[in-house]
C-alpha positions in Angstrom: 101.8 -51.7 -73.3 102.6 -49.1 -75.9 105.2 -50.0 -78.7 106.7 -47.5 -81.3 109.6 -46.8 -83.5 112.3 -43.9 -83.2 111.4 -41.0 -86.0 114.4 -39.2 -84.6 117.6 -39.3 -82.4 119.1 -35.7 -81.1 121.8 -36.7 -78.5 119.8 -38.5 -75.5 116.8 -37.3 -76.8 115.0 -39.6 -78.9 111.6 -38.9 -80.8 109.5 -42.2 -81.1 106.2 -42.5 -83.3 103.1 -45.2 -82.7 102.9 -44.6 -78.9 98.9 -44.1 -78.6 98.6 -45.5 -75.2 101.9 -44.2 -73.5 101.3 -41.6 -71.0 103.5 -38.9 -69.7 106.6 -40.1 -67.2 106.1 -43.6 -68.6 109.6 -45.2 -68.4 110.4 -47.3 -72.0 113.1 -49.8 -73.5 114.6 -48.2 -76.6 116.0 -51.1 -79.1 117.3 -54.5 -78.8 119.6 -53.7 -76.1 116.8 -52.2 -73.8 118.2 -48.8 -73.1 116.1 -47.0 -70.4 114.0 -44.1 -71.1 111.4 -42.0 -69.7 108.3 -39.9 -71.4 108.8 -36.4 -71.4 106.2 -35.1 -74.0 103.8 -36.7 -75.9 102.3 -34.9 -79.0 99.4 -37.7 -80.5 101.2 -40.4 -81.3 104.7 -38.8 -81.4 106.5 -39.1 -77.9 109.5 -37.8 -76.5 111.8 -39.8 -74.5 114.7 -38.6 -72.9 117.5 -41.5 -72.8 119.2 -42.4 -69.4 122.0 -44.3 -71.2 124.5 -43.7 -74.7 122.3 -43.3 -77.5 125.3 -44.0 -80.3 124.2 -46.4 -82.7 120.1 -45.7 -82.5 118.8 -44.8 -85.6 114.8 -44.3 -86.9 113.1 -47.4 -87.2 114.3 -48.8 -83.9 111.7 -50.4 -81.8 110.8 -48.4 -78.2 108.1 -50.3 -75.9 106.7 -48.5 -72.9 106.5 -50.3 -70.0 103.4 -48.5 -68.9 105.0 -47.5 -65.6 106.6 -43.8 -64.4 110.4 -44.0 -63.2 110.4 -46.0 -59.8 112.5 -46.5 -56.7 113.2 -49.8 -55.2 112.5 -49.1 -51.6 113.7 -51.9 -48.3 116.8 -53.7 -47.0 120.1 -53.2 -48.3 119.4 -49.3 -49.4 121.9 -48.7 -46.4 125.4 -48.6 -47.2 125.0 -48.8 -50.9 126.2 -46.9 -54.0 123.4 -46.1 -56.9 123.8 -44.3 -60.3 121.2 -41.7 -61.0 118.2 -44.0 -61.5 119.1 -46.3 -59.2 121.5 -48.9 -60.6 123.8 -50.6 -58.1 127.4 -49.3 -59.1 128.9 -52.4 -56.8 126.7 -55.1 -58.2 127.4 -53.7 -61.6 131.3 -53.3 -61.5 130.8 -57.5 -60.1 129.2 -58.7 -63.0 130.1 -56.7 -65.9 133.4 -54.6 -65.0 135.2 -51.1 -64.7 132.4 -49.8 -67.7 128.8 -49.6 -67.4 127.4 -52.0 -70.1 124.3 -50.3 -72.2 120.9 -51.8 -71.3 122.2 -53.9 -68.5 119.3 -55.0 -66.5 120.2 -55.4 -62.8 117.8 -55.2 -59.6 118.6 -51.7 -57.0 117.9 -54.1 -54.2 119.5 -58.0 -54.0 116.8 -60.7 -55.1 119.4 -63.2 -52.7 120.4 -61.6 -50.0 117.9 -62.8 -47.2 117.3 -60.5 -43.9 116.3 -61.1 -40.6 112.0 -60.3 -40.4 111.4 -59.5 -36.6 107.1 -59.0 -36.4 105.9 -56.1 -34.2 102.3 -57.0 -35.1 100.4 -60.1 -34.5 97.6 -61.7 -36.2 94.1 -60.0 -36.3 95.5 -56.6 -35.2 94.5 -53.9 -37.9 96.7 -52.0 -39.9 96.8 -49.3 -42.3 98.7 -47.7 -44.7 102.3 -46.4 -43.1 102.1 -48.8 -40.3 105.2 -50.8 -39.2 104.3 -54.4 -38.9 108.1 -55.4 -38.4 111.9 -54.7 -38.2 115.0 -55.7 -40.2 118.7 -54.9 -38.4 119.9 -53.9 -41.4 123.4 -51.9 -40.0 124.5 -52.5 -36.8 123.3 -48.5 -36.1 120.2 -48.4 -38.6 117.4 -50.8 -37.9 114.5 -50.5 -41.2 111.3 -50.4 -40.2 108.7 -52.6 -42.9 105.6 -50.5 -43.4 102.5 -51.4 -45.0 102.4 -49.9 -48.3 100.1 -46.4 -49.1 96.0 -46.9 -49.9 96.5 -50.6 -48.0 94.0 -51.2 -44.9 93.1 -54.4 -43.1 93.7 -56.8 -40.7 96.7 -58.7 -40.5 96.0 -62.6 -41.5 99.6 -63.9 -40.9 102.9 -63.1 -40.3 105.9 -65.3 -39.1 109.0 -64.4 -38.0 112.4 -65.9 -40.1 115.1 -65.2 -43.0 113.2 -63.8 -45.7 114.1 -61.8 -49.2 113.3 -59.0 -50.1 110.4 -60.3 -52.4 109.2 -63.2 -50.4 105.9 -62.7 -48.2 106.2 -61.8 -44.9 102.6 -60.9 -44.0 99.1 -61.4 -45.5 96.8 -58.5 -44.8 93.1 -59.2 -45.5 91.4 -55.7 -46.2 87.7 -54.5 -45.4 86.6 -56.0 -49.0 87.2 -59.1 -48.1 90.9 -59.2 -50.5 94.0 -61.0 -49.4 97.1 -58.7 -50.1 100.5 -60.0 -50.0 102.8 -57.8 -48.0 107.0 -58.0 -49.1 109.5 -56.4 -47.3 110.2 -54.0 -50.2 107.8 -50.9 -52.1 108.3 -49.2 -55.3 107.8 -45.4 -55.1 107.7 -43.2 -58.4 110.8 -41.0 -58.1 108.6 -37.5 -59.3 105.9 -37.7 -56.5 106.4 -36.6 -53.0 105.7 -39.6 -50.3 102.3 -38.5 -47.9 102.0 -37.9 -44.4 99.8 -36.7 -42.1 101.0 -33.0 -41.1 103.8 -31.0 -41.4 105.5 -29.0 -38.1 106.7 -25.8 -37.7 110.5 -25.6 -38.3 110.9 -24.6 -34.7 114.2 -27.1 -33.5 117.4 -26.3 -35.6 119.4 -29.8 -37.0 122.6 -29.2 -34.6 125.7 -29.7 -36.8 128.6 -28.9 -34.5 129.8 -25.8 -37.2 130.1 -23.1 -34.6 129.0 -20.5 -37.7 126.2 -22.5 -38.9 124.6 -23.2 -35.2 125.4 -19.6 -33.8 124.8 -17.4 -36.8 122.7 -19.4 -39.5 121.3 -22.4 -38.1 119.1 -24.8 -40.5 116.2 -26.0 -38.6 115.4 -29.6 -38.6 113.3 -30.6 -41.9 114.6 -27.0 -43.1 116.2 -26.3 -46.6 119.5 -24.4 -47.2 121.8 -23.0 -50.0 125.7 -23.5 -50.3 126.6 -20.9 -53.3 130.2 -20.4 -53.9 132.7 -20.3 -56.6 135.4 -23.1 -57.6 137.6 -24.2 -54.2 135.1 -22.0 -51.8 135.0 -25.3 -49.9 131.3 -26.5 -50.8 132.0 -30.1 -51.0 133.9 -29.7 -48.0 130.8 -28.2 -45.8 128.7 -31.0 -47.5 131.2 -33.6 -45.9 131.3 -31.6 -42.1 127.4 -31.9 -41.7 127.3 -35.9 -43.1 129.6 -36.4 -40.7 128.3 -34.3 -37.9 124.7 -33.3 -38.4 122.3 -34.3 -36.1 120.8 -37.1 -38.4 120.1 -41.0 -38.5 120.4 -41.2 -41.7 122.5 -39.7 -44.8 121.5 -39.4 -48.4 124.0 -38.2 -50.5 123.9 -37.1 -54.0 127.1 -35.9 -56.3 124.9 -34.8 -59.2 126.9 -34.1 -62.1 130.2 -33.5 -60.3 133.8 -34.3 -61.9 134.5 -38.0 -61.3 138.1 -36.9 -58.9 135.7 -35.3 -56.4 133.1 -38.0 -56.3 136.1 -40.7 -55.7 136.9 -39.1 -53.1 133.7 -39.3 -51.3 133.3 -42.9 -52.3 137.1 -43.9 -50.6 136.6 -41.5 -47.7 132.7 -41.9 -46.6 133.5 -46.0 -45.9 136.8 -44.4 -44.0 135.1 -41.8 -41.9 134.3 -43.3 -38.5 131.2 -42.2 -36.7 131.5 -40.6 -34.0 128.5 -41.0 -32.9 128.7 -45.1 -32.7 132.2 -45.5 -34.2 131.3 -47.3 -36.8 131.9 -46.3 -40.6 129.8 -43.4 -41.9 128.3 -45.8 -44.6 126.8 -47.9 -42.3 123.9 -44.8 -42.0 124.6 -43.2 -45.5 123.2 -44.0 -49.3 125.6 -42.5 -52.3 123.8 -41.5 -55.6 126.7 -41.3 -58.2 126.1 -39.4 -61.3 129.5 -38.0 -62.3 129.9 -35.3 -65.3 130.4 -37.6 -68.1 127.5 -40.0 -67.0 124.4 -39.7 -69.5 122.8 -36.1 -69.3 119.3 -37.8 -68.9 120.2 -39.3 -65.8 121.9 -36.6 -64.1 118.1 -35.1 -64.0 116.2 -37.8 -62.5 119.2 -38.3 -59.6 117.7 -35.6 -57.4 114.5 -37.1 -57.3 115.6 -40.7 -56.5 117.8 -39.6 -53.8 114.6 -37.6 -52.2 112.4 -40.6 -52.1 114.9 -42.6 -50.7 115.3 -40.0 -48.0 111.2 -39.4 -47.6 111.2 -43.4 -47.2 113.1 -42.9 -44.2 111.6 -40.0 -43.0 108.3 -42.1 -42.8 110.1 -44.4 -40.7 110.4 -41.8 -38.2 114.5 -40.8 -38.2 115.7 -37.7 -39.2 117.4 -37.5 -42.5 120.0 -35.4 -44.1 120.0 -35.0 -47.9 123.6 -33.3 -49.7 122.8 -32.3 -53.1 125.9 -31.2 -55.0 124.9 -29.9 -57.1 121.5 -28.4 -57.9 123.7 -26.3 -61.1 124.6 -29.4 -62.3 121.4 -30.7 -62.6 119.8 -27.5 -64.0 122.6 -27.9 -66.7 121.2 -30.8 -67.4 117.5 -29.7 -67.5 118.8 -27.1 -69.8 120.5 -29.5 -72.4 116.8 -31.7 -72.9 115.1 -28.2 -72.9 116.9 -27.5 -75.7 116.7 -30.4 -77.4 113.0 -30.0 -77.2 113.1 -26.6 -78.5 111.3 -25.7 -75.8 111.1 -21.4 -75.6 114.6 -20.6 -73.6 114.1 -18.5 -70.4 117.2 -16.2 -68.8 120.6 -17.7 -70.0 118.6 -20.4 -72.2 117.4 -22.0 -68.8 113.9 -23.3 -69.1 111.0 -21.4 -67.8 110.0 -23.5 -65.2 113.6 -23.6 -63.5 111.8 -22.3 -60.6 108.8 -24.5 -60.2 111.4 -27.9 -60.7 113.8 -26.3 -58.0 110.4 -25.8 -55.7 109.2 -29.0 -56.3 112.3 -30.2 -55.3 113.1 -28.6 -52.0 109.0 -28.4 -50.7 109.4 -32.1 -50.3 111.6 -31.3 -47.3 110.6 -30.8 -44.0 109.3 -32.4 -39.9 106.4 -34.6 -40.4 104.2 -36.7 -38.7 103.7 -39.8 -40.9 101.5 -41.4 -41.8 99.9 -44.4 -39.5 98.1 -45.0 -35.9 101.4 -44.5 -34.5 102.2 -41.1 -36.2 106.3 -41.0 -36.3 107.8 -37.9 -36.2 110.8 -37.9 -38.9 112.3 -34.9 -40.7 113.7 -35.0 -43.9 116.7 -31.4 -44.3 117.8 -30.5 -47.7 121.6 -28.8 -48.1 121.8 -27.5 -51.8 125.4 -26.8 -53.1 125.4 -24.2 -56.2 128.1 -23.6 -58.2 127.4 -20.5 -60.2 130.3 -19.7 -62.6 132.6 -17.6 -61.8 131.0 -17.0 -58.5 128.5 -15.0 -59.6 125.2 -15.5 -57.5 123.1 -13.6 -59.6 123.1 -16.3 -62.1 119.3 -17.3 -62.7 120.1 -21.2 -60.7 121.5 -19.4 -57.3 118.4 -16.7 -57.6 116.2 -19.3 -58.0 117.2 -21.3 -55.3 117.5 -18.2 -52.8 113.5 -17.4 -53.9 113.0 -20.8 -52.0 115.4 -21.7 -49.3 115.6 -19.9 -46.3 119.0 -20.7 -45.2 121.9 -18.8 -47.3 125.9 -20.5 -46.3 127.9 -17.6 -48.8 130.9 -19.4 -49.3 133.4 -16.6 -50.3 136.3 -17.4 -52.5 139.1 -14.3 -50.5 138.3 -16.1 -46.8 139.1 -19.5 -48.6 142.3 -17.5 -50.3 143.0 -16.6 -46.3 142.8 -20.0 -45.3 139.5 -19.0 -43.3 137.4 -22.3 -43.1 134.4 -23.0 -43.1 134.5 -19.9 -45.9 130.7 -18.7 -45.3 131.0 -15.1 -45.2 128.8 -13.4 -41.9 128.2 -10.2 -43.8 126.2 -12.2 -46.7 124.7 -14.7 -45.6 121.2 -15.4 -43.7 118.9 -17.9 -42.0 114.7 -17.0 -41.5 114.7 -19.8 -39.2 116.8 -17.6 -36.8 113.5 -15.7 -34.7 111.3 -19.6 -35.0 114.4 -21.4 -33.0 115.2 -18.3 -30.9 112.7 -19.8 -28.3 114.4 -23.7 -28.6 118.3 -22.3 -28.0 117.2 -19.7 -25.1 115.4 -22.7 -23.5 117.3 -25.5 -24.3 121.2 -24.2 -24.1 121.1 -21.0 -22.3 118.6 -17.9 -21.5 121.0 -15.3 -23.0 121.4 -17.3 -26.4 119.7 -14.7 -28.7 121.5 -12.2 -26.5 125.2 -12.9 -27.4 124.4 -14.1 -30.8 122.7 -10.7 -31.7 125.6 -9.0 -30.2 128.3 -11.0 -31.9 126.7 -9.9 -35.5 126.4 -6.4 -34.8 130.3 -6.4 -33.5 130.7 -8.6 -36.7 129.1 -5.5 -39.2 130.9 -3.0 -37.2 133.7 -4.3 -37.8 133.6 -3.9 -41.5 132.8 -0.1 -41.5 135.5 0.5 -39.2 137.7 -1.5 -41.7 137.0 1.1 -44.5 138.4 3.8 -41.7 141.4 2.2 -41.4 141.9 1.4 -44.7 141.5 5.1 -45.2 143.5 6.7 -42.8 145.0 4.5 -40.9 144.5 2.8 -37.5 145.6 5.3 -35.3 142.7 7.7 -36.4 140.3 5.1 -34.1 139.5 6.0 -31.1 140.4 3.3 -28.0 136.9 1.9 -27.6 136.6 1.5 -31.4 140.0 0.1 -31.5 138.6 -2.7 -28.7 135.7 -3.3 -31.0 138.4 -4.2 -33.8 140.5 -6.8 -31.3 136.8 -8.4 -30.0 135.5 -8.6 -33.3 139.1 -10.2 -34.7 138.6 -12.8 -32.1 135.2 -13.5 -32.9 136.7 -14.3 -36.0 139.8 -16.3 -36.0 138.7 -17.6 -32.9 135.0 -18.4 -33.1 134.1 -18.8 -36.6 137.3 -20.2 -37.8 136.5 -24.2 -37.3 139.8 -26.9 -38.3 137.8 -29.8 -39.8 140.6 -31.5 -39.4 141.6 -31.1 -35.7 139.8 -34.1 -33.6 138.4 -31.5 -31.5 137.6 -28.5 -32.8 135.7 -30.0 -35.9 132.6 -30.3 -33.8 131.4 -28.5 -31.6 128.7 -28.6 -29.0 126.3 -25.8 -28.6 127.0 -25.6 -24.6 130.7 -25.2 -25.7 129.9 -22.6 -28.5 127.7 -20.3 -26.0 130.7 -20.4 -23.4 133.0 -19.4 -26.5 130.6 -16.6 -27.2 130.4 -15.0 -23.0 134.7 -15.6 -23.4 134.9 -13.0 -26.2 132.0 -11.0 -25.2 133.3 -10.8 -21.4 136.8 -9.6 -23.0 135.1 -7.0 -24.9 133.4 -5.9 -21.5 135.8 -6.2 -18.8 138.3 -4.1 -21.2 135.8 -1.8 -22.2 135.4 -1.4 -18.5 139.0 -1.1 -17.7 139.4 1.2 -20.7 136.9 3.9 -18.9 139.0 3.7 -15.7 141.9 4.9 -17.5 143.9 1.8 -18.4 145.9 1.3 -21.8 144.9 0.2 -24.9 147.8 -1.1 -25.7 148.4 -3.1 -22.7 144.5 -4.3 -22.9 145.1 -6.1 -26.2 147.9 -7.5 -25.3 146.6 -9.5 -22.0 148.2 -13.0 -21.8 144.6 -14.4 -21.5 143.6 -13.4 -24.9 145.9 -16.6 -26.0 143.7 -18.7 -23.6 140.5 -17.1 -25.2 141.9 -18.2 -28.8 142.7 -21.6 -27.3 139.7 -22.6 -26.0 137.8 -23.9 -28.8 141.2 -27.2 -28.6 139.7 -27.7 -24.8 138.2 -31.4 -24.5 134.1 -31.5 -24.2 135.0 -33.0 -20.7 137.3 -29.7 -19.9 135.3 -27.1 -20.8 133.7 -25.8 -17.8 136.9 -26.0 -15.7 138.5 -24.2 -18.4 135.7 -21.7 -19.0 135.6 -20.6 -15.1 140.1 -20.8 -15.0 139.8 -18.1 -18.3 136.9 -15.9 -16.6 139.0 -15.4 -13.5 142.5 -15.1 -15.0 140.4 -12.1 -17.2 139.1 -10.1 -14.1 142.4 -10.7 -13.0 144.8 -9.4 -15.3 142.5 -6.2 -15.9 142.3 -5.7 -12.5 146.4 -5.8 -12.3 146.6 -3.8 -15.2 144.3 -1.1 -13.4 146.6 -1.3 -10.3 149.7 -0.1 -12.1 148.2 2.4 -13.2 147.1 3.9 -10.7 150.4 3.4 -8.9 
């Protein structure tokens, strides 16, 4: 164990002298009140140690002792349903014992020493085991059931286990290993927070994570274990997204992170995540969700090591075979922050005094997503999705944070601040943004929802980016220079979307919903766009075509009940050849 003294104090950065034997990412105790640190660069004897906690009050001469370990996560029972600062703190346990402030150098356990949980064995005595392997549950959540694994580089066969109430650091197994050792096996692991968890092989990002957001799913679906980008200016609706796929994603599990955000916004996910029922089992959201809380006036330090303990938290699950979805909001936040200590270490500044390696962090960062098969005999599938928010200022995505992160996602949401102005929500402009998982999941949605998937979603963009060259027309000189099948282009593509891609989040059916209901949504506007097309070329009206009754019915559809929909679907199709075929009639006569 390495002990020095400070030399020098900059802020949270604090330069310490006489630490031969530290090594880099060692986390140390600066002073008598045991501040937490962690190694950032070591030159000889002279280390650098950024500060998680208020540095007021250090000066040189003040002891720092390494504990000769990197920054850890406490991993087991009782992660579920819990709130964490940015190194893993328990807020709840913290506000109990010491109040409304967070006391400097408190020392308090992530997991519960007390609390005991209910050990059910899946493994008996004498059957091997190896490293990943689960050798029992705990029923932690009434929906989440944690599976105990035997920790990495571990193999042997199982000596004893027993069955009973057990905490978190009492033995639950004994595994005797091909040397002849006996190892001790807890229910809970420590990880360090900057290395990626193993496993055996990663899949091809070939199923998308369904989220119910008809212009995610349709237009730029994320696959399952895939990474995406939410960009978008002040009040663009980021958090708001963030909140829609929690709540509606297809995962087991929710890891959320409010990295650096103002302390308003992250009380509100803290009172309305506990509030937000399920819908999936009806229970509360935080029975399936973590919370790392590292608001904007929280230490700097900290804000840059929250990313990383809410990714091994998710990969611990991932191991455990559910899929996980992790909210990071946001990634600017915490490349503010890895600006601040690059400074401080007068490191050579890069584009707008960013750091050089901006990029590798953010790729370090997001490669730890993805669908794996663990590690283990069994070899769990689990998947681990990554949603980035960015907040470039002023909305300006060319900032050096948002062009970093676009050189490694490959899912783009464009939130745009006018369709949020318009009261368009979810604000993720279909002229800017992308997914390259679109041709890997092509296969999955023609197979799984509908043959002609691709089909209509291919012909929904291109009426989409018709529609805004015809827009500068009519801008120009006015609608009535249009021709009537460009003017039927206009009305299909208007339907597509206030119809289709607008989504009420707050409206208890249309803020999900299901990708059999989305492709009927799509035939209803395409089959308009047909039949009238069709009725156009035997000489009906254009102004009686966009004015068809069903059209309301068309807009309406997406309030149907899931249990409606097909009844409904069938009632619109045939009031649509219908009223055309009226139409045509008087016409003629």
């Amino acid at each position: 164990m390495s002990k020095g003294t400070i030399k020098k104090v900059a802020g949270p950065l604090v330069i310490a002298e006489g630490m031969h034997d530290a090594n880099m990412f060692d986390v140390v105790r600066v002073s008598e009140q045991r501040l937490i640190g962690e190694i950032i660069e070591i030159h000889g004897d002279r280390a650098s140690v950024q500060v998680y906690e208020e540095t007021s009050g250090l000066g040189p001469g003040t002891p720092v002792e390494s504990t000769g370990a990197p920054l850890s996560v406490e991993l087991g029972p009782g992660l579920i349903g819990s709130i964490f600062d940015g190194i893993q703190r328990p807020l709840e346990e913290i506000l109990n014992q010491t109040g409304d402030r967070l006391t400097r150098g408190i020392e308090i356990p992530s997991l519960s020493r007390e609390k005991k949980w209910n050990f059910v064995p899946t493994v008996k005595v004498g059957d091997l085991v190896e490293e990943a392997d689960i050798i029992g549950t705990v029923k932690e959540t009434p929906i989440i059931t944690q599976r105990i694994m035997i920790p990495n580089g571990i193999r042997g066969v199982i000596k004893s286990i027993s069955e009973g109430e057990y905490t978190i650091t009492d033995t639950v197994a004994v595994v005797e290993t091909e040397a002849g050792q006996s190892v001790e096996i807890t229910m809970m692991q420590k990880w360090p927070v900057r290395v990626g968890r193993p496993y055996k092989e990663k899949l091809s990002p070939d199923m998308p994570l369904v989220t119910g957001q008809r212009v995610i799913d349709t237009l730029f679906p994320i696959a399952k274990g895939g990474v995406a980008a939410v960009p978008g200016p002040f009040g663009s609706g980021k958090t708001v997204v963030q909140h829609q796929l929690a709540k509606w994603s297809e995962a087991d599990i929710v890891v959320y992170i409010g990295c650096g955000e103002r302390g308003n916004e992250m009380t509100d996910v803290l009172n309305e995540f506990p509030e937000l029922k399920d819908p999936k089992t009806g229970y509360s959201l935080m029975q399936r969700t973590v919370l790392i809380a590292n608001t904007s006036d929280m230490p700097v330090a900290a804000r840059e090591a929250s990313i990383y303990v809410g990714i091994t938290i998710a990969e611990y699950f991932r191991d455990m075979g559910y899929s996980v979805a992790l909210m990071a909001d946001s990634t600017s936040r915490w490349a503010e922050a890895l600006r601040e200590m690059s400074g401080r270490l007068e490191e050579m500044p890069g584009e707008e005094g960013y750091p050089a390696y901006l990029g590798s962090r953010l790729a370090q960062f997001y490669e730890r997503a993805g669908r794996v098969i663990s590690l283990g005999k069994e070899g769990r599938e689990g998947a681990l999705s990554v949603i980035g928010a960015v907040s470039p200022p002023g909305g300006d995505i060319s900032e050096p944070v948002s062009q970093a992160t676009l050189r490694i996602v490959k899912v783009f949401w464009s939130l745009d601040s006018n369709l949020a102005y318009r009261r368009h929500f979810p604000a993720i402009n279909w002229l800017s943004s992308y997914s390259l998982y679109v041709d890997n999941m092509g296969k999955w949605f023609n197979n799984s929802i509908n043959e002609k998937w691709m089909d209509l979603r291919a012909r929904i963009m291109h009426l989409l980016h018709d529609e805004s060259e015809l827009d500068e027309i009519v801008k120009l000189v006015g609608m009535d220079a249009l021709s009537a099948p460009d003017r039927i282009k206009l009305e299909a593509a208007r339907s597509i979307r206030e119809d289709f891609l607008h989504q009420d989040a707050f409206h208890e059916v249309d803020t999900y919903s299901p990708l059999e209901k989305q492709f009927m949504m799509m035939e209803l506007v395409l089959s308009f766009y047909d039949t009238t097309l069709q009725a156009l070329e035997q000489g009906a009206d254009i102004n009686e075509l966009v004015k068809l009754p069903v059209r309301e019915r068309i807009g309406r559809f997406k309030y149907v009940d899931t249990n409606d929909v097909k009844g409904e679907y069938q009632t619109i199709l045939e009031s649509l050849h219908r009223e055309t075929s009226q139409l045509l009639q008087k016409e003629e006569s």
